[in-house]
C-alpha positions as CSV (number, residue, x, y, z in Angstrom):
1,X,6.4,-55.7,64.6
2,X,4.7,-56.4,61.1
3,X,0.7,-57.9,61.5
4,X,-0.8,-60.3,58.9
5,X,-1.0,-57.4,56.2
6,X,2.7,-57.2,55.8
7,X,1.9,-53.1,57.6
8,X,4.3,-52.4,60.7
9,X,2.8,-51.6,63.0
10,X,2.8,-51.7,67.2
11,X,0.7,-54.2,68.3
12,X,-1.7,-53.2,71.3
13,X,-1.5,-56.5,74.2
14,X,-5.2,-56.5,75.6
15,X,-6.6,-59.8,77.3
16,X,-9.4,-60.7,74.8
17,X,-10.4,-59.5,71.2
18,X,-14.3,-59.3,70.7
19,X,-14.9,-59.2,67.0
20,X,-19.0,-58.1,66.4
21,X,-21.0,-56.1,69.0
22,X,-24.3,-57.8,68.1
23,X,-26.4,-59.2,71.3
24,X,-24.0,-61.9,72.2
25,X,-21.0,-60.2,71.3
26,X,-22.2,-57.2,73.4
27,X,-22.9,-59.7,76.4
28,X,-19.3,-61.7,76.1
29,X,-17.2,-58.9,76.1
30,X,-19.3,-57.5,79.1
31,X,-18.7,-60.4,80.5
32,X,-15.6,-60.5,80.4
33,X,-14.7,-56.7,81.5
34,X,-16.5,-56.8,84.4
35,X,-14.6,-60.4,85.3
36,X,-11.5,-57.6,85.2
37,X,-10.1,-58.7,81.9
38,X,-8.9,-56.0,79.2
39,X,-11.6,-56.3,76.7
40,X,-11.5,-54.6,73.1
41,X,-14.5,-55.2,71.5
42,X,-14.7,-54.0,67.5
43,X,-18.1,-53.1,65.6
44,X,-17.9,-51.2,61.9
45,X,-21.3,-50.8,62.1
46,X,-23.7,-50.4,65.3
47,X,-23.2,-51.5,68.7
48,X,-26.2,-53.5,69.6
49,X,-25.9,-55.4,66.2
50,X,-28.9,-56.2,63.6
51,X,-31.3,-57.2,66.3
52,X,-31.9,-53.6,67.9
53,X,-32.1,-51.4,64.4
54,X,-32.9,-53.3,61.8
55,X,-34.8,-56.5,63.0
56,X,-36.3,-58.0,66.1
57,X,-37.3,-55.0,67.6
58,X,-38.3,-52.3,64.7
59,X,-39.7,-55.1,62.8
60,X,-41.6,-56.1,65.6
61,X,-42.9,-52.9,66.9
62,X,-44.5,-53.4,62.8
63,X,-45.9,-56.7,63.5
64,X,-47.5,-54.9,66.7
65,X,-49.3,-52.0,64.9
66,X,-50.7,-54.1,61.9
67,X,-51.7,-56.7,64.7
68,X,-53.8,-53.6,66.1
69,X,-55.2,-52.5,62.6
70,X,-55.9,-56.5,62.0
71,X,-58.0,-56.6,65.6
72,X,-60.1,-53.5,65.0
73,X,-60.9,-55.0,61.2
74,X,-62.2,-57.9,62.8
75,X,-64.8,-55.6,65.4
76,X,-68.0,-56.0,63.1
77,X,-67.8,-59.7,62.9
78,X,-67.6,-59.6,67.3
79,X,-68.8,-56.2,68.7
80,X,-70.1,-53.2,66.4
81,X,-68.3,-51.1,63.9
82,X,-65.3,-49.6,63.4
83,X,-63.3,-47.0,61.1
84,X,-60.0,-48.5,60.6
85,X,-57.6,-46.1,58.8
86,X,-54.1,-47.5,58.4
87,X,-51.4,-44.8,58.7
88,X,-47.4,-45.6,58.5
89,X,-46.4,-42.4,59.9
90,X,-46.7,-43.1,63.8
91,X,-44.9,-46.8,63.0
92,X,-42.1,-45.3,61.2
93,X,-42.1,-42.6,63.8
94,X,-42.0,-45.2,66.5
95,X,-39.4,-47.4,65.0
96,X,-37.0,-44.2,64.8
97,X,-37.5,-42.6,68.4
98,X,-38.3,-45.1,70.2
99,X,-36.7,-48.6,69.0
100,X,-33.7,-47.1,66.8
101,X,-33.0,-43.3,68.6
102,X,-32.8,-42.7,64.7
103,X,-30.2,-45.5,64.6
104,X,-27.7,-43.8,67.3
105,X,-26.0,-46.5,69.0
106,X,-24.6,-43.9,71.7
107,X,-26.3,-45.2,74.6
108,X,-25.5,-49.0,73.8
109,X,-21.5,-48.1,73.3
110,X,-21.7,-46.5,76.7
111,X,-23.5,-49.1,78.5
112,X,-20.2,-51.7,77.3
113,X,-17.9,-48.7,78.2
114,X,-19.3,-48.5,81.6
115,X,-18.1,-51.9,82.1
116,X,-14.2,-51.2,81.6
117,X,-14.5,-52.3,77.8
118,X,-12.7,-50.7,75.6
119,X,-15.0,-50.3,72.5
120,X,-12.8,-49.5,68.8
121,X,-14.7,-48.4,65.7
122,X,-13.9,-50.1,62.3
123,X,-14.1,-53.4,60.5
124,X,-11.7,-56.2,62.1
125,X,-9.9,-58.8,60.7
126,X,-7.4,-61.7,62.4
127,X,-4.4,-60.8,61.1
128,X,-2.0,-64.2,62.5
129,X,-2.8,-66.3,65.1
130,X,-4.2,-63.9,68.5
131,X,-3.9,-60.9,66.0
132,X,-6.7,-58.2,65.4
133,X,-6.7,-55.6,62.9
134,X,-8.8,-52.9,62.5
135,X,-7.2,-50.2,60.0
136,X,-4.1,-49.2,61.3
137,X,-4.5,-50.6,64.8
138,X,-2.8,-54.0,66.0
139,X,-4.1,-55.6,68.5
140,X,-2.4,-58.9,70.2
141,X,-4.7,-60.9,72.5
142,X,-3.1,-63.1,74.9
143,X,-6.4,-65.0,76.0
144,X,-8.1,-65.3,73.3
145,X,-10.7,-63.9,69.7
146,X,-14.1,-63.6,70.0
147,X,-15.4,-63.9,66.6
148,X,-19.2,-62.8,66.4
149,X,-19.6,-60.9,63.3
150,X,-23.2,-61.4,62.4
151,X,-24.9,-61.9,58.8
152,X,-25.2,-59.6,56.0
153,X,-28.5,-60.2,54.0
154,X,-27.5,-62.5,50.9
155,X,-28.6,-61.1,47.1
156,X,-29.1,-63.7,44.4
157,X,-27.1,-63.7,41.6
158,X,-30.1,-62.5,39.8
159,X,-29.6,-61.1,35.9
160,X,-30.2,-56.9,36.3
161,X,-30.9,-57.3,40.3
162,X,-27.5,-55.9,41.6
163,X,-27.7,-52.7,39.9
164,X,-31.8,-52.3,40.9
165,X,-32.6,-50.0,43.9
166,X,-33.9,-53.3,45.7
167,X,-34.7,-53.3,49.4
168,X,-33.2,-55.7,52.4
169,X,-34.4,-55.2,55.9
170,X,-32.2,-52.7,56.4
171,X,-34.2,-50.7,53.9
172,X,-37.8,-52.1,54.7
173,X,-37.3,-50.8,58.5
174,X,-36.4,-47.0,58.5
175,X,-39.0,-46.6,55.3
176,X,-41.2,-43.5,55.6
177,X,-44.1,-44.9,54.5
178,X,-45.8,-48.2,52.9
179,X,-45.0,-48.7,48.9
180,X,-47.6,-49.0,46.8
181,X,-46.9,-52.5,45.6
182,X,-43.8,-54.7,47.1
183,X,-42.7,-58.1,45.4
184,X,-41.0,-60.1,48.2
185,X,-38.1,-62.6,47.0
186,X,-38.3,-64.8,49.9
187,X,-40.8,-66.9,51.7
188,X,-39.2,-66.9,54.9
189,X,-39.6,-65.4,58.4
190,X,-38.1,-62.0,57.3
191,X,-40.2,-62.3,54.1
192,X,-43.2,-63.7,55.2
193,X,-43.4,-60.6,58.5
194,X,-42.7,-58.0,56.2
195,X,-45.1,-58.8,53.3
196,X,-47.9,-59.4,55.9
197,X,-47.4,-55.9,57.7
198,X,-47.2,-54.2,54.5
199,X,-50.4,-55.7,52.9
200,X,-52.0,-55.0,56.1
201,X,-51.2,-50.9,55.4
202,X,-52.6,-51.3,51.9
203,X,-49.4,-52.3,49.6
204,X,-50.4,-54.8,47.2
205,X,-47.9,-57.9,47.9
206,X,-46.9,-61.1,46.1
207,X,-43.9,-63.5,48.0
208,X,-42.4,-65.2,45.3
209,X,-39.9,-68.5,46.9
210,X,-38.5,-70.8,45.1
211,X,-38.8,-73.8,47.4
212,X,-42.2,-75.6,47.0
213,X,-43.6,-74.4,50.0
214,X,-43.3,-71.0,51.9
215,X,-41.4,-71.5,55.5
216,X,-39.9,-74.8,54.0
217,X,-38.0,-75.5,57.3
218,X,-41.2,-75.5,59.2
219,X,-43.4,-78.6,59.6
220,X,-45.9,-79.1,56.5
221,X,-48.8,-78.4,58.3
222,X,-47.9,-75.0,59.5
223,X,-46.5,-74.1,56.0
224,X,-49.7,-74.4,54.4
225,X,-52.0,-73.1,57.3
226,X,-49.8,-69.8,57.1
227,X,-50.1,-69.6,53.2
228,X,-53.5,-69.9,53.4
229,X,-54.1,-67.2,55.8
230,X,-51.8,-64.5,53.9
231,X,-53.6,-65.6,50.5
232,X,-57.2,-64.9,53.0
233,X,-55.8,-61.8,53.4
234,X,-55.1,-60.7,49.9
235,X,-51.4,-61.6,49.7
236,X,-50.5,-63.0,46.5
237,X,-48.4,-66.2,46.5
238,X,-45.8,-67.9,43.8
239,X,-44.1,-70.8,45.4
240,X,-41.8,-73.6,43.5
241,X,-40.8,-70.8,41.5
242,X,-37.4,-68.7,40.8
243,X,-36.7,-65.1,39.0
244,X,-35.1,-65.5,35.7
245,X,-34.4,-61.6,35.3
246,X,-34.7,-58.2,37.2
247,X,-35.5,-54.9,35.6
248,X,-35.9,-51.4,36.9
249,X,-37.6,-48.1,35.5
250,X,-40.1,-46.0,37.2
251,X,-40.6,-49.9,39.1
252,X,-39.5,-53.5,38.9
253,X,-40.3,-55.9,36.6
254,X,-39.3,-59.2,37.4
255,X,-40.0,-62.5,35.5
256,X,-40.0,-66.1,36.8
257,X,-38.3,-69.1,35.8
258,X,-41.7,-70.7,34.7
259,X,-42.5,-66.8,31.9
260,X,-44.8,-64.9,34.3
261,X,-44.1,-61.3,34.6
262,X,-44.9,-59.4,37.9
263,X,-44.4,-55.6,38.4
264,X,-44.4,-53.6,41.6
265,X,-42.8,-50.5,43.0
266,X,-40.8,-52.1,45.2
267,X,-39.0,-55.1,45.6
268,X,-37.8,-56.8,48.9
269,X,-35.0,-59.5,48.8
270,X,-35.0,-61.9,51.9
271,X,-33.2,-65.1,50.8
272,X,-31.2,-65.6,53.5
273,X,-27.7,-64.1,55.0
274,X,-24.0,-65.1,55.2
275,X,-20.9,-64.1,56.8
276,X,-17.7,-62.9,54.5
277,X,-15.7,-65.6,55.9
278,X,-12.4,-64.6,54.0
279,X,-12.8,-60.8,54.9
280,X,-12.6,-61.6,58.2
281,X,-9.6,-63.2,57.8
282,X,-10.2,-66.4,59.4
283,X,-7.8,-68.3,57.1
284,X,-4.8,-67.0,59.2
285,X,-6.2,-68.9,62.4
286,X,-6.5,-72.4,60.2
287,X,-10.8,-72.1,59.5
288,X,-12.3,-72.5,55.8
289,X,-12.5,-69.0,54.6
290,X,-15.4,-70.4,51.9
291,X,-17.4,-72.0,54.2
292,X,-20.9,-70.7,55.2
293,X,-20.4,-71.2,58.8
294,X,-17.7,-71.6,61.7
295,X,-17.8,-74.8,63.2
296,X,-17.6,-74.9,67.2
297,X,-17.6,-77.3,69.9
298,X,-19.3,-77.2,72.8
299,X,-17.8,-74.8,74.8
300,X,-17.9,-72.4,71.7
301,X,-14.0,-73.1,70.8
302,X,-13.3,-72.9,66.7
303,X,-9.7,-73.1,66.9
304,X,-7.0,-72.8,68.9
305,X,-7.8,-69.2,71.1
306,X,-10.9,-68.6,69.3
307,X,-14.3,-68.9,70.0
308,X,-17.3,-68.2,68.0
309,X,-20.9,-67.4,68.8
310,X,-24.4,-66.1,66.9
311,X,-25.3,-66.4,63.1
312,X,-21.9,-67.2,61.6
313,X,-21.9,-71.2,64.2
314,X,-24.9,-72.0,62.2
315,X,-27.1,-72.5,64.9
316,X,-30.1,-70.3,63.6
317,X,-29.8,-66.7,63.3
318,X,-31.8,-65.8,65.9
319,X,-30.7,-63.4,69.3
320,X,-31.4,-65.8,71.8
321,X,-28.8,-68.3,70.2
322,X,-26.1,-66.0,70.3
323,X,-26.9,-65.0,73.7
324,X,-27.3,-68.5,75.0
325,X,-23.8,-69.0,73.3
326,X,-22.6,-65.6,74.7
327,X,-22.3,-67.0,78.1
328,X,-20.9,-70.3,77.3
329,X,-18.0,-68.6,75.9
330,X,-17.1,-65.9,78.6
331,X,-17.4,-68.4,80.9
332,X,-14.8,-70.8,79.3
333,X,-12.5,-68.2,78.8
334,X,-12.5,-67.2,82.4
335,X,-11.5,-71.0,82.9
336,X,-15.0,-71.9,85.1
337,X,-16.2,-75.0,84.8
338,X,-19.5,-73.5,83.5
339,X,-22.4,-75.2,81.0
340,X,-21.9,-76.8,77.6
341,X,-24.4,-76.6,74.7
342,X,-27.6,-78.2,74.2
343,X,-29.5,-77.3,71.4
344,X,-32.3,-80.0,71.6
345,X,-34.8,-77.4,72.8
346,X,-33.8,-74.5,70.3
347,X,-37.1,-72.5,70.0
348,X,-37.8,-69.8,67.3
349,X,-41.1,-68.1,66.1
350,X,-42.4,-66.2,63.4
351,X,-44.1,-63.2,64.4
352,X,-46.7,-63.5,61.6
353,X,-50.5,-63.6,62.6
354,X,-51.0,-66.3,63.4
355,X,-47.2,-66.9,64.9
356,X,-45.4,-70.0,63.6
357,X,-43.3,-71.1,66.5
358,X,-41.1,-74.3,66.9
359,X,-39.1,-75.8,69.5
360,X,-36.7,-79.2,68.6
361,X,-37.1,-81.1,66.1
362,X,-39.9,-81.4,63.4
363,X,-40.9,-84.9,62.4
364,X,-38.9,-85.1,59.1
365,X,-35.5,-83.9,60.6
366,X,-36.8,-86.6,63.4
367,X,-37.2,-89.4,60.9
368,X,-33.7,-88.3,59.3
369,X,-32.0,-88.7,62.5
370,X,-32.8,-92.3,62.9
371,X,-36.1,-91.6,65.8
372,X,-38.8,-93.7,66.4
373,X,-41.3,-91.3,65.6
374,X,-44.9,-90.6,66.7
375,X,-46.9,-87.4,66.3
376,X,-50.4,-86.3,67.5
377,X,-51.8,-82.9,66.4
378,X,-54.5,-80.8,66.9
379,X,-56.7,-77.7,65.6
380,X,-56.3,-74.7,67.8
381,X,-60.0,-73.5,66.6
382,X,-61.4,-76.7,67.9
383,X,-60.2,-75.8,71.6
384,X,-62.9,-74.1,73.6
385,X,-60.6,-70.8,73.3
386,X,-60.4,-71.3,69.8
387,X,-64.2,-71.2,69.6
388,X,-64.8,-68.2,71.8
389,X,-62.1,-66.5,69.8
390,X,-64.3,-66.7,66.6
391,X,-62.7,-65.0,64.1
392,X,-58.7,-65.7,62.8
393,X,-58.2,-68.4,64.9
394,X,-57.0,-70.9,62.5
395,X,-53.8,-72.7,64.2
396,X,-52.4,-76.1,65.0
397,X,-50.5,-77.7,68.0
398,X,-48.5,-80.4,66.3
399,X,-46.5,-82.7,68.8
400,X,-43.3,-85.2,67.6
401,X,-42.1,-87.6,70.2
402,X,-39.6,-90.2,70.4
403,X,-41.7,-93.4,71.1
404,X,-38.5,-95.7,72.1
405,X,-38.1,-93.0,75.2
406,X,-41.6,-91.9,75.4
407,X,-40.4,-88.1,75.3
408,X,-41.2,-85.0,73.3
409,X,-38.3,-84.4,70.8
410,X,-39.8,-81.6,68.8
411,X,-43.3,-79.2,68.7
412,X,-45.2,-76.3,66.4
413,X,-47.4,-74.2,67.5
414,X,-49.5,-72.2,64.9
415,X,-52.1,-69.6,66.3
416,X,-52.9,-66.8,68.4
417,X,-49.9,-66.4,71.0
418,X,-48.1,-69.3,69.4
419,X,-44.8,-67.9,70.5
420,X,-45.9,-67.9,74.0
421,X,-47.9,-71.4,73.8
422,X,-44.3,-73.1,72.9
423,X,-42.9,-72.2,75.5
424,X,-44.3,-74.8,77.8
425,X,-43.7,-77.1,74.9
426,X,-39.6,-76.0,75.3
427,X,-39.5,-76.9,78.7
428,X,-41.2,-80.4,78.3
429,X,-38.2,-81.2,75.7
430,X,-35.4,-79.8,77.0
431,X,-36.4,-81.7,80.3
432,X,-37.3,-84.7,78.7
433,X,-40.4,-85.0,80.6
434,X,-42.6,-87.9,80.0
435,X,-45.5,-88.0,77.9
436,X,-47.4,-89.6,80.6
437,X,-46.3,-87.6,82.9
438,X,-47.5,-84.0,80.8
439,X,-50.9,-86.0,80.1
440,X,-51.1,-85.8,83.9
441,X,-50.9,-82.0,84.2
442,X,-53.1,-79.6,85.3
443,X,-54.2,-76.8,81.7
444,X,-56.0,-73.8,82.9
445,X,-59.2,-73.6,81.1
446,X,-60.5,-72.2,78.6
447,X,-56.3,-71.2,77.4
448,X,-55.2,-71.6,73.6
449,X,-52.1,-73.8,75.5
450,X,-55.0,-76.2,76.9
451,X,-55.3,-77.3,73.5
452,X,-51.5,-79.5,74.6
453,X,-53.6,-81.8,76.1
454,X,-55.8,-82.7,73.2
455,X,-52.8,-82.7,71.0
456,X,-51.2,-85.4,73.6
457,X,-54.5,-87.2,73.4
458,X,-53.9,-87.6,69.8
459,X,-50.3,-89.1,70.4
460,X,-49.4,-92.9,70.6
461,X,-47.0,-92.7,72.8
């Protein structure tokens, strides 16, 4: 037979094609082996994906060592002295035995094997409807594609940036020690976690974004509480701004749109990431190849026999979206009658300190989709924890609620813990619990998540 390519070739018949062995592509096709189908799953780079090597975990085990050094700065203001010197040896030495296996994805490709997946090395691309490339191997799948190819970090078209020795995160994680002075492109969560671990090892750091305010999809509120607190801490901060021009020597030079020139010996580009659409060949199966995402229903189905899950359905690039959407998938194509979708209660956090965490909707995207909106907020360092915590305990609980239904339809939680605090807030919206009915509960005192209560105190709902 000839594939897509116009290459003859024989085409291997397997039951399902898994395209991306990130977190959710991992858990679909293991899914699906151990359910007895005849899985090929296909990863050109890692098994394991982004998350495990070059972002939720290494860049987390960061966030936990400069949240050490942070607490034993703070001892003379609670309980004495200390002598806090900041080393990145044991962090980069961490990150590469312990997190990474010095990015040896052995072990994950033979937990997938272990399920009776068959796991094939190389970059692949639908070739025709059911059709799987990868180099000179053809594969047919009679059930169905998998698509979940993950992101790839996404450069400007910045004059005299492509040809610079920039970083990404892929770069910023296996580093063997802090740079002197980093320039961040990108007030993000990438950008915002990696400029406050740095500073916090002594690298002088500006974050320049070009939106008005840093985490611009975030609430207000917790946009300028977190700027505040990196500028406390001697992060430099250009927002509303964009970078004219790039240069490179002995270090980067990089001037703004508005004439200022900045200089550092690094420079760290998190603006976002996006999936090659066309190179993965998604054209031949009827989908926009110049589109940023992949549209799916919800049962995960983006065209006739395909299915996509993680970054690429727009949904937020987070691990616990494609792994939510992992098992959505598997279970459709095994034909149960399993879950749909619900993304009302989507929750994702910011590991900065303090953590910026969210769960539904924030009061603008509420007001946009037609809601009767009310909100009710309150200062975590007014809570009785908040006061016995003393020192860095800035934070907000900011509650949006749909007043028609008397529900919650969104939350932020800014502060120590935040990431853990929202999590009571996630169940309370995707339950739909009433607001009287959480004003009635029970908060363990003296807790930062006690602070819900005055937050609902504050609501008129």
């Amino acid at each position: 037979m000839t594939n897509g390519n116009g290459v003859g070739a024989v085409a291997d018949e397997v039951d399902v094609v898994v395209i991306g062995m990130g977190p959710g592509g991992e858990d679909v096709a293991s899914r699906l082996a151990r359910a007895g189908l005849s899985v090929v799953a296909v990863e050109s780079r890692l098994v394991g994906g982004e998350c495990p090597y070059f972002a939720c975990v290494p860049t987390k085990m960061m966030v936990r060592a400069t949240d050490a050094l942070a607490e034993a700065r703070r001892v003379p203001q609670l309980a004495g002295r200390a002598d806090v010197r900041a080393e990145w040896t044991p962090v980069a030495d961490r990150i590469r035995d312990e997190a990474t296996t010095d990015w040896d994805d052995e072990i994950a490709a033979q937990r997938f094997e272990r399920t009776g997946g068959r796991l094939v090395r190389g970059f692949g691309q639908i070739t025709a409807p059911g059709e799987v490339t990868v180099g000179d191997q053809v594969f047919h799948a009679r059930r169905g594609i998998v698509l979940n190819p993950g992101t790839d970090p996404v450069v400007p078209p910045v004059d005299g940036l492509a040809g610079s020795p920039y970083w990404t995160n892929r770069d910023a994680v296996p580093a063997r020690e802090a740079p002197e002075s980093l320039l961040v492109l990108g007030g993000g969560p990438v950008g915002l976690e990696l400029a406050q671990v740095f500073a916090r090892f002594g690298t002088a750091v500006t974050v320049i974004e070009a939106q008005p305010r840093l985490l611009a999809v975030a609430e207000p509120e917790a946009s300028e509480l977190i700027t505040e607190v990196l500028r406390a801490e001697g992060i430099q901060v250009r927002t509303g701004n964009g970078v004219e021009r790039v240069k490179h020597d002995d270090q980067f030079e990089v001037q703004l749109a508005g004439g200022e020139q900045l200089t550092a010996q690094q420079l760290l580009v998190a603006t976002g990431r996006r999936t090659d659409l066309r190179a993965l060949g998604v054209g031949a199966v009827g989908l926009d190849e110049q589109a940023r995402t992949i549209p799916v229903d919800e049962r995960m189905r983006a065209a006739e026999g395909v299915w996509a899950i993680g970054d690429v359905t727009g949904r937020g690039a987070f691990t616990h979206t494609s792994m939510y959407q992992a098992r959505i998938a598997a279970a459709d194509i095994l034909g149960q009658d399993g879950e749909t979708a619900d993304y009302r209660a989507m929750p994702w956090v910011v590991f900065t300190d303090p953590e910026v965490a969210t769960v539904g909707l924030s009061e603008a995207r509420a007001r946009d989709a037609g809601i009767n909106v009310r909100t009710g907020i309150t200062r975590i360092q007014e809570s009785t924890r908040g006061f016995i915590h003393k020192v860095d305990n800035a934070g907000i609980i900011k509650l949006v609620a749909d007043a028609e239904r008397g529900v919650l339809v969104g939350a932020t939680v800014v502060g120590p813990y935040g990431g853990e605090i929202v999590g009571a807030l996630a169940v309370a919206v995707h339950a739909e619990v009433p607001v009287p009915s959480l004003r009635r509960m029970i908060f363990a005192y003296p807790t930062f998540h006690r602070a819900i209560e005055s937050a609902l105190a504050d609501l008129d709902v």
